[in-house]
Backbone as XML, in Angstrom:
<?xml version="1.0"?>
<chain id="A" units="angstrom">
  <residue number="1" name="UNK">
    <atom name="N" x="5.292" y="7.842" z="20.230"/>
    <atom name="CA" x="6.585" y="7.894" z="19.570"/>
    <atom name="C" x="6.595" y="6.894" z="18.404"/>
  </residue>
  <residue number="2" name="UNK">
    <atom name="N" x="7.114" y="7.138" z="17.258"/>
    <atom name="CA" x="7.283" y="6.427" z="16.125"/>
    <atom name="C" x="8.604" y="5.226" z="16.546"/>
  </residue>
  <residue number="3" name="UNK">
    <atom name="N" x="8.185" y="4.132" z="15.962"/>
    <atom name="CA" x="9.868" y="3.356" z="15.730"/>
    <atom name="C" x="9.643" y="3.324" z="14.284"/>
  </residue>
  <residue number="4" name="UNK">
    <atom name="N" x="11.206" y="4.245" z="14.469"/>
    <atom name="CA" x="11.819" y="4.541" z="13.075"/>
    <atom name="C" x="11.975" y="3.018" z="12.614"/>
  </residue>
  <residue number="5" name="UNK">
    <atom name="N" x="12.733" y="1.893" z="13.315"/>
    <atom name="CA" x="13.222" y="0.645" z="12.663"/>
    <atom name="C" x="12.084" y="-0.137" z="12.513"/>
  </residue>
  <residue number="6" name="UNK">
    <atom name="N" x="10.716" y="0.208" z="12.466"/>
    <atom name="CA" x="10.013" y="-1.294" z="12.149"/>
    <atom name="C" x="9.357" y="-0.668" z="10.800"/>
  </residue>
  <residue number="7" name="UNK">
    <atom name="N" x="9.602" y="0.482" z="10.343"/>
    <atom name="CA" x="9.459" y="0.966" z="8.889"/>
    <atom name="C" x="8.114" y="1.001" z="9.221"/>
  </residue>
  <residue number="8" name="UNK">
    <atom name="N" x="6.989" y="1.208" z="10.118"/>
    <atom name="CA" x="5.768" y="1.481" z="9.819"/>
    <atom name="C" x="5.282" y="2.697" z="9.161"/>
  </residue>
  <residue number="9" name="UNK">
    <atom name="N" x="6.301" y="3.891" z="8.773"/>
    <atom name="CA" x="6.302" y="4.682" z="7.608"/>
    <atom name="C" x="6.299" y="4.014" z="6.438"/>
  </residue>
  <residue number="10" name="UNK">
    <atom name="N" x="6.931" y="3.563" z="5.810"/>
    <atom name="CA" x="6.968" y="3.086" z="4.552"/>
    <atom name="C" x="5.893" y="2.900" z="4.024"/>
  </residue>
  <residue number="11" name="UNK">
    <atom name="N" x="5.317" y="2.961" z="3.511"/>
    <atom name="CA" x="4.179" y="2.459" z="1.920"/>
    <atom name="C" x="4.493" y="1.423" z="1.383"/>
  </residue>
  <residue number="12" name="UNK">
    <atom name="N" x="3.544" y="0.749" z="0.515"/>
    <atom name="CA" x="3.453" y="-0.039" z="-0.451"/>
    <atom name="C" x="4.757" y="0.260" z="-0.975"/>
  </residue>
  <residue number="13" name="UNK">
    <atom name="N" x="4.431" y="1.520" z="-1.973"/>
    <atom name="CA" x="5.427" y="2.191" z="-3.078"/>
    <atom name="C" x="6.753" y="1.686" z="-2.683"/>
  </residue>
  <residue number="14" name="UNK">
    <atom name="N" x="7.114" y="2.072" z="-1.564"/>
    <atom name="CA" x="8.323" y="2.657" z="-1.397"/>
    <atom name="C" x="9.142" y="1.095" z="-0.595"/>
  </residue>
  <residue number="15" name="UNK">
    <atom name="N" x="8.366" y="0.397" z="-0.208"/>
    <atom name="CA" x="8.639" y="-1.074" z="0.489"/>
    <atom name="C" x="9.341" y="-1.654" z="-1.184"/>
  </residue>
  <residue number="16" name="UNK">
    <atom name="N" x="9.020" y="-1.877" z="-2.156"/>
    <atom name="CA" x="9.042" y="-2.574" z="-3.225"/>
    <atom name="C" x="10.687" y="-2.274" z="-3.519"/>
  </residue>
  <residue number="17" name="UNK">
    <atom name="N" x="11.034" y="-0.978" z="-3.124"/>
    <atom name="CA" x="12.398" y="-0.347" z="-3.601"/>
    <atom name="C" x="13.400" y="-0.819" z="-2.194"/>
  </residue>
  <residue number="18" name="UNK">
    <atom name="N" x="12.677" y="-1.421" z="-1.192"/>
    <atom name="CA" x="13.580" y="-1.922" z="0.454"/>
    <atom name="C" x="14.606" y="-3.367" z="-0.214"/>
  </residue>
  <residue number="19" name="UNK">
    <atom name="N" x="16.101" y="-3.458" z="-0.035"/>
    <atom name="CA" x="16.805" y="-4.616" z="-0.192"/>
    <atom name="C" x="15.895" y="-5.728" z="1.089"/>
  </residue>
  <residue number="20" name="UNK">
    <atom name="N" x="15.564" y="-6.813" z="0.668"/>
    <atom name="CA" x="15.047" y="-8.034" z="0.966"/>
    <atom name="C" x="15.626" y="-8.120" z="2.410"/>
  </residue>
  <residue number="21" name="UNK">
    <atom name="N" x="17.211" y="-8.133" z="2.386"/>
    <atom name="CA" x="18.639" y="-8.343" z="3.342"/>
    <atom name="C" x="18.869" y="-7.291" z="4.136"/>
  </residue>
  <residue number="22" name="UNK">
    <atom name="N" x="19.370" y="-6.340" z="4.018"/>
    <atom name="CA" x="19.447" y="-5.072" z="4.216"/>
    <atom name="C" x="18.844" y="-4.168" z="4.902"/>
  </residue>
  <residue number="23" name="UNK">
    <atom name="N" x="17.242" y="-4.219" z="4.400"/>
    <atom name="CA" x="16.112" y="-3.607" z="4.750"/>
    <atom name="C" x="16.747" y="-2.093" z="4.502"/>
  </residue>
  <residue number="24" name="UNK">
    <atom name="N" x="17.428" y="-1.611" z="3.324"/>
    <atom name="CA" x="17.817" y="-0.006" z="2.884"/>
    <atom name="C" x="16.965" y="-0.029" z="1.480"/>
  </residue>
  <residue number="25" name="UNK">
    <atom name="N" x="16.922" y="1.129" z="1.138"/>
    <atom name="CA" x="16.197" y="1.254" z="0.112"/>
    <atom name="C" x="16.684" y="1.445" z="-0.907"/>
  </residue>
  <residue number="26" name="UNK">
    <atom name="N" x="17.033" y="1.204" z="-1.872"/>
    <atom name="CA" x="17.265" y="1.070" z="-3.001"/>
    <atom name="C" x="16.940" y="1.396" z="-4.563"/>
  </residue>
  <residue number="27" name="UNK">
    <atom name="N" x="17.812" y="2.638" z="-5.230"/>
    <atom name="CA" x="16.966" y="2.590" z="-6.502"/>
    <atom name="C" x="17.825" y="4.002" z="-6.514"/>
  </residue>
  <residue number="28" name="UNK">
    <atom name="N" x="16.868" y="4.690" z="-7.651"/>
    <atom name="CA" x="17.426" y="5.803" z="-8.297"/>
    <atom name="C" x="16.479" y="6.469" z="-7.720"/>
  </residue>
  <residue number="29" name="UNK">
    <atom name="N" x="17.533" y="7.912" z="-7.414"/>
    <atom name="CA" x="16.557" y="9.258" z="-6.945"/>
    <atom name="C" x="15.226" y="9.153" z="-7.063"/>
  </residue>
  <residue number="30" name="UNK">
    <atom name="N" x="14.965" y="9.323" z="-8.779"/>
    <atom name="CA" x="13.753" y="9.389" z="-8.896"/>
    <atom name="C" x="12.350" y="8.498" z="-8.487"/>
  </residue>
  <residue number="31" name="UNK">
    <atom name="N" x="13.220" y="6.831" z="-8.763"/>
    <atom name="CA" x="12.077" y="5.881" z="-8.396"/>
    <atom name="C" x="11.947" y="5.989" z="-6.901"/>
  </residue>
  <residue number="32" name="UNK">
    <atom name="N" x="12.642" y="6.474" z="-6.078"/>
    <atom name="CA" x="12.531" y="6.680" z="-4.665"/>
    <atom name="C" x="11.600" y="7.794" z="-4.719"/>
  </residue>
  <residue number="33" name="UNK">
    <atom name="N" x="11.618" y="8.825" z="-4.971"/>
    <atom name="CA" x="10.849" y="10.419" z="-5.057"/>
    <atom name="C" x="9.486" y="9.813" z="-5.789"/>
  </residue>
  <residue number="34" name="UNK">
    <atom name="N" x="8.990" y="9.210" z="-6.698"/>
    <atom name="CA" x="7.896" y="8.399" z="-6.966"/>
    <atom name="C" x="7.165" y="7.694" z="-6.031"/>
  </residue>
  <residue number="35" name="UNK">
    <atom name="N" x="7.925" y="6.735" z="-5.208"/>
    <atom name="CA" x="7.456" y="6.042" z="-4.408"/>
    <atom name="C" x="6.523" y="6.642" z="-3.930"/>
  </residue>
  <residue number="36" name="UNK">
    <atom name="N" x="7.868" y="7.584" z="-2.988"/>
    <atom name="CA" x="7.116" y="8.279" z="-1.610"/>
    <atom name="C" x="5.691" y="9.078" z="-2.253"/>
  </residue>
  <residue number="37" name="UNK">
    <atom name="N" x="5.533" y="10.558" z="-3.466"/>
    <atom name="CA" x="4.635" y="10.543" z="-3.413"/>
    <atom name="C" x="3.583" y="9.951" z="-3.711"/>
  </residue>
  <residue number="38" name="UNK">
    <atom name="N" x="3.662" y="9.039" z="-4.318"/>
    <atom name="CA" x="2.808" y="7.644" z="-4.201"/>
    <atom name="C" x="1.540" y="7.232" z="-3.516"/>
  </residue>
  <residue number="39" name="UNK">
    <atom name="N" x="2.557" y="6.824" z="-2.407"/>
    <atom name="CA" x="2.692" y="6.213" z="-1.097"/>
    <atom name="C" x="1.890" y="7.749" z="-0.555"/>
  </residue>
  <residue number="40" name="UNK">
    <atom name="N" x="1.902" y="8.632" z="-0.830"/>
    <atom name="CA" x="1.671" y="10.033" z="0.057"/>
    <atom name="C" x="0.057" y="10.086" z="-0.379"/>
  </residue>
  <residue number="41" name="UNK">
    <atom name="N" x="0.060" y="10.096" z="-2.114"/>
    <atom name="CA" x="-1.734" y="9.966" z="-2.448"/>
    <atom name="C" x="-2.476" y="8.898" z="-1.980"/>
  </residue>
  <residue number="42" name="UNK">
    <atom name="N" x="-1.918" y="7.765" z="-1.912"/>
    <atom name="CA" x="-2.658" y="6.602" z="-1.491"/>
    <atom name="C" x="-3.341" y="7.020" z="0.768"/>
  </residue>
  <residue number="43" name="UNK">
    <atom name="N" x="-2.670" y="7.930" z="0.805"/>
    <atom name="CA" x="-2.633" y="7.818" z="2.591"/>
    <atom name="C" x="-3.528" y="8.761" z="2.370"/>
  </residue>
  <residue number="44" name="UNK">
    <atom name="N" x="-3.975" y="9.805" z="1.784"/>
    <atom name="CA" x="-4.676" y="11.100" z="1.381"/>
    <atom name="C" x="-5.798" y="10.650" z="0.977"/>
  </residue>
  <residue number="45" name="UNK">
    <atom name="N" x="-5.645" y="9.737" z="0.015"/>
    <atom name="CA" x="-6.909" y="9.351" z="-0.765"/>
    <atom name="C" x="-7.779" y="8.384" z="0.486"/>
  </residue>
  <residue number="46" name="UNK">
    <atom name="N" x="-7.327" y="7.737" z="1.367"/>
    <atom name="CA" x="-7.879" y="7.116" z="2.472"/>
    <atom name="C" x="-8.419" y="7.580" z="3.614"/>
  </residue>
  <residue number="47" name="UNK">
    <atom name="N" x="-8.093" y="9.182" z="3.479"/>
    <atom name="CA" x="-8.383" y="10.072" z="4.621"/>
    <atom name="C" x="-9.666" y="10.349" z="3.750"/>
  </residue>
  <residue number="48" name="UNK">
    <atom name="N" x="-9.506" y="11.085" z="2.813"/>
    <atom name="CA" x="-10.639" y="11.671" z="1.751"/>
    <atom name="C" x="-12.154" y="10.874" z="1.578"/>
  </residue>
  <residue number="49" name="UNK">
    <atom name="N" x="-12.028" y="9.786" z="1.781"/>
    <atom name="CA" x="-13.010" y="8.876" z="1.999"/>
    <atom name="C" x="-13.409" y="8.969" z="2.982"/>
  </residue>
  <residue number="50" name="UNK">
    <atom name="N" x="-14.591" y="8.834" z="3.947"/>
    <atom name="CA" x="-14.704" y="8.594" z="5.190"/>
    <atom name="C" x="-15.895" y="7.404" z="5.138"/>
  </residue>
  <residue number="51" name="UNK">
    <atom name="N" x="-15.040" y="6.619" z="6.100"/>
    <atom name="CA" x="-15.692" y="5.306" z="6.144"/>
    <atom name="C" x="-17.068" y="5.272" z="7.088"/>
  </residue>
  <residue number="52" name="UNK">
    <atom name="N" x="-16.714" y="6.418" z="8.300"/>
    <atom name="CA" x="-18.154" y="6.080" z="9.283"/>
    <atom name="C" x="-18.074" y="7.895" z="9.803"/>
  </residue>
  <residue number="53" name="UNK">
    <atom name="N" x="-19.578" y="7.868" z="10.512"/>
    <atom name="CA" x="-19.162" y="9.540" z="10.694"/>
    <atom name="C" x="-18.304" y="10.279" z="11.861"/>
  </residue>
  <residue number="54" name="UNK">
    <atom name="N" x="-17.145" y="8.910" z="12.319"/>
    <atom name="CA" x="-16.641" y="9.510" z="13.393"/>
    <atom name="C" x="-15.184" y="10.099" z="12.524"/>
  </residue>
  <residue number="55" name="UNK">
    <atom name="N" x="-15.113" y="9.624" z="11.422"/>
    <atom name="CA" x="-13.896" y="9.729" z="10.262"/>
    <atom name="C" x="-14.095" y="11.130" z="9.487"/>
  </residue>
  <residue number="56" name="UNK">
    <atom name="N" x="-15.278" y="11.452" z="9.320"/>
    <atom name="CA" x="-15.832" y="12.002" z="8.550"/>
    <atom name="C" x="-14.874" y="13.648" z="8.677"/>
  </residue>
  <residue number="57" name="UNK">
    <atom name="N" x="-14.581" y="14.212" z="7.610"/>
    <atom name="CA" x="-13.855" y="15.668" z="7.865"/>
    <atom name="C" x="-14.813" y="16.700" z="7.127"/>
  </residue>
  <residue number="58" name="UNK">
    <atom name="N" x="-14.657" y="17.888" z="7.506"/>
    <atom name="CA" x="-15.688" y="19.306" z="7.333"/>
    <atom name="C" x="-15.160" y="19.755" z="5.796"/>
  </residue>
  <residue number="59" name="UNK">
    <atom name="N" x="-16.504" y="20.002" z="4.958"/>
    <atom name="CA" x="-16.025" y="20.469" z="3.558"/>
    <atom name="C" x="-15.063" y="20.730" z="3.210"/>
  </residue>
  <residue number="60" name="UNK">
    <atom name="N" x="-14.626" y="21.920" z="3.713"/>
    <atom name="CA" x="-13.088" y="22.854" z="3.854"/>
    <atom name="C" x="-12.047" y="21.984" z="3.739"/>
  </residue>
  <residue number="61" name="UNK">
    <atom name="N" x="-12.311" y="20.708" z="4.822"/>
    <atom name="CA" x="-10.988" y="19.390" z="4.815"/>
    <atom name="C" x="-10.406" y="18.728" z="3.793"/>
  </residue>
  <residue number="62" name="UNK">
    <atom name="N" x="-12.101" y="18.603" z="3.915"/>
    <atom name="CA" x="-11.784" y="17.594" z="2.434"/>
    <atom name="C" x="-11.209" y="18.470" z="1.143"/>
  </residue>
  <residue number="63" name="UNK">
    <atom name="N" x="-11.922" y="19.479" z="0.229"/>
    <atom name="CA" x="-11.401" y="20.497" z="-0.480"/>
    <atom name="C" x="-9.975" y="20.823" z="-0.489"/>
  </residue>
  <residue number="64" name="UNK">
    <atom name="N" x="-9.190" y="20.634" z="0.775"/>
    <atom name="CA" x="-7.613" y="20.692" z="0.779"/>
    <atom name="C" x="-7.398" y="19.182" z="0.669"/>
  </residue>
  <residue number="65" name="UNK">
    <atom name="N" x="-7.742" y="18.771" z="0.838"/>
    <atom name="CA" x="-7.177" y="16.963" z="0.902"/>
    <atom name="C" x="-7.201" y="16.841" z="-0.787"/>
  </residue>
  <residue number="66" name="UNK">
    <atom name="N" x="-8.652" y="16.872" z="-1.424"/>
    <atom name="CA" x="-8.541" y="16.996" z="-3.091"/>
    <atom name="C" x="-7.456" y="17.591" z="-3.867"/>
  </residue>
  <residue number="67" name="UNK">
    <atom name="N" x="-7.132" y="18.957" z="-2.980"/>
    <atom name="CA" x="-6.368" y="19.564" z="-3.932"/>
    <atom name="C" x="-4.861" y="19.123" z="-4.022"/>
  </residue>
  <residue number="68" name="UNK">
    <atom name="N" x="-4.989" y="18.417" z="-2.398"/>
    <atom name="CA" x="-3.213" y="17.969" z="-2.431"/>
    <atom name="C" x="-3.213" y="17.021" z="-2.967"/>
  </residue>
  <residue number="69" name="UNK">
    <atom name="N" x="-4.144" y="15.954" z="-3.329"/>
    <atom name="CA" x="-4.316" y="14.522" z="-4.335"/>
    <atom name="C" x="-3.458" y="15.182" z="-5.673"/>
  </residue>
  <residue number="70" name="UNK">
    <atom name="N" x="-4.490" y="16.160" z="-6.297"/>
    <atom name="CA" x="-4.519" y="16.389" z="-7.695"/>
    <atom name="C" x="-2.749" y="16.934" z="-7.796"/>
  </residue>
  <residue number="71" name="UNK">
    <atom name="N" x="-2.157" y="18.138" z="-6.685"/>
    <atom name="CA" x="-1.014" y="18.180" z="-6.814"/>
    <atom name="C" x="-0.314" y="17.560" z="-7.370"/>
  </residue>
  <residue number="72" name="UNK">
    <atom name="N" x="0.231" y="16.422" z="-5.984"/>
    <atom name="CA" x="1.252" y="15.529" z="-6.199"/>
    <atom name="C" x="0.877" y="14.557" z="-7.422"/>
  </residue>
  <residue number="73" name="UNK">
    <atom name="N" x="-0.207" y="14.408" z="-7.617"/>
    <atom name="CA" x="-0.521" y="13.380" z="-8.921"/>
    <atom name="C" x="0.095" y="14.370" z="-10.372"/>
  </residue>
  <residue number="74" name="UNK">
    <atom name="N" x="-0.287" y="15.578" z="-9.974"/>
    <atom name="CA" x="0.649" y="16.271" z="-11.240"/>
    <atom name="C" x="1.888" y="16.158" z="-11.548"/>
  </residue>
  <residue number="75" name="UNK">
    <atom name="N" x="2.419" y="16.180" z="-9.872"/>
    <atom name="CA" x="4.323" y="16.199" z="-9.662"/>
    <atom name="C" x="4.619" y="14.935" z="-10.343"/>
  </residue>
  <residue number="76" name="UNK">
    <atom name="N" x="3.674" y="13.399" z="-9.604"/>
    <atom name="CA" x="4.324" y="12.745" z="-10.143"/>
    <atom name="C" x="3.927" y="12.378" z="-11.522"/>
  </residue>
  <residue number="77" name="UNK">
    <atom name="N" x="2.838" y="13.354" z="-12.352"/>
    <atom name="CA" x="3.307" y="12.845" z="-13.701"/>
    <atom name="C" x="4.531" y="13.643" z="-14.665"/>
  </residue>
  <residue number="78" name="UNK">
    <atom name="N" x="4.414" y="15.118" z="-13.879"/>
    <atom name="CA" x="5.962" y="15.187" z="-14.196"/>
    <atom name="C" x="7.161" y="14.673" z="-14.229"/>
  </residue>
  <residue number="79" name="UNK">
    <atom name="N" x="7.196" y="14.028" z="-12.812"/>
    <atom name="CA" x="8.835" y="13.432" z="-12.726"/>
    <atom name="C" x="8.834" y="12.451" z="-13.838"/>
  </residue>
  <residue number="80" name="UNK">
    <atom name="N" x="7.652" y="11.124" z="-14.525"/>
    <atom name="CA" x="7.601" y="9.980" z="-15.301"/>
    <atom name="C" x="8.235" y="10.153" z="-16.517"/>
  </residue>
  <residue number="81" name="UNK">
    <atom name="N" x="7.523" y="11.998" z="-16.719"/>
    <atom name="CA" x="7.535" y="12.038" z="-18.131"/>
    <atom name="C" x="9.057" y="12.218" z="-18.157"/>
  </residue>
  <residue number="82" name="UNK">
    <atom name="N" x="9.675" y="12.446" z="-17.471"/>
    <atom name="CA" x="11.043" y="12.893" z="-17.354"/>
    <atom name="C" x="12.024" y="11.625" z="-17.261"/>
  </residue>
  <residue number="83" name="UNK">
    <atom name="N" x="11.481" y="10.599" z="-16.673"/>
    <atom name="CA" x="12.168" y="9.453" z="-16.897"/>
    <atom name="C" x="12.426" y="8.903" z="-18.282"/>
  </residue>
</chain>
């Protein structure tokens, strides 16, 4: 089971936009929607690597893992340019 309250979801990205006090997140739509996919390539790009061969994923895996990198890296250079 996840605990929702100790934010072990959160990312880098998306921690930077958390009130200090609060612990809510904070910001505009968009810099929130940035974060996360962000935060989403960085977790992808760590799978995509494989560190030893018990990590290791089958061509096919990886080939979808690339393609969802390149995606969201498109989305988010859309949303920037839009800022």
């Amino acid at each position: 089971m996840i605990d929702l309250k100790s934010n072990s979801l959160m990312g880098k990205n998306l921690r930077e936009l958390q009130h200090q006090q609060w612990g809510s997140i904070c910001g505009y739509a968009n810099e929130i929607h940035l974060a996360v996919l962000k935060d989403e390539v960085e977790i992808l790009k760590s799978r995509a690597e494989p560190h030893d061969r018990e990590h290791r994923v089958r061509d096919a895996s990886l080939f979808k893992i690339h393609t969802t990198i390149s995606t969201l890296e498109q989305r988010i250079e859309e949303i920037e340019g839009n800022i």
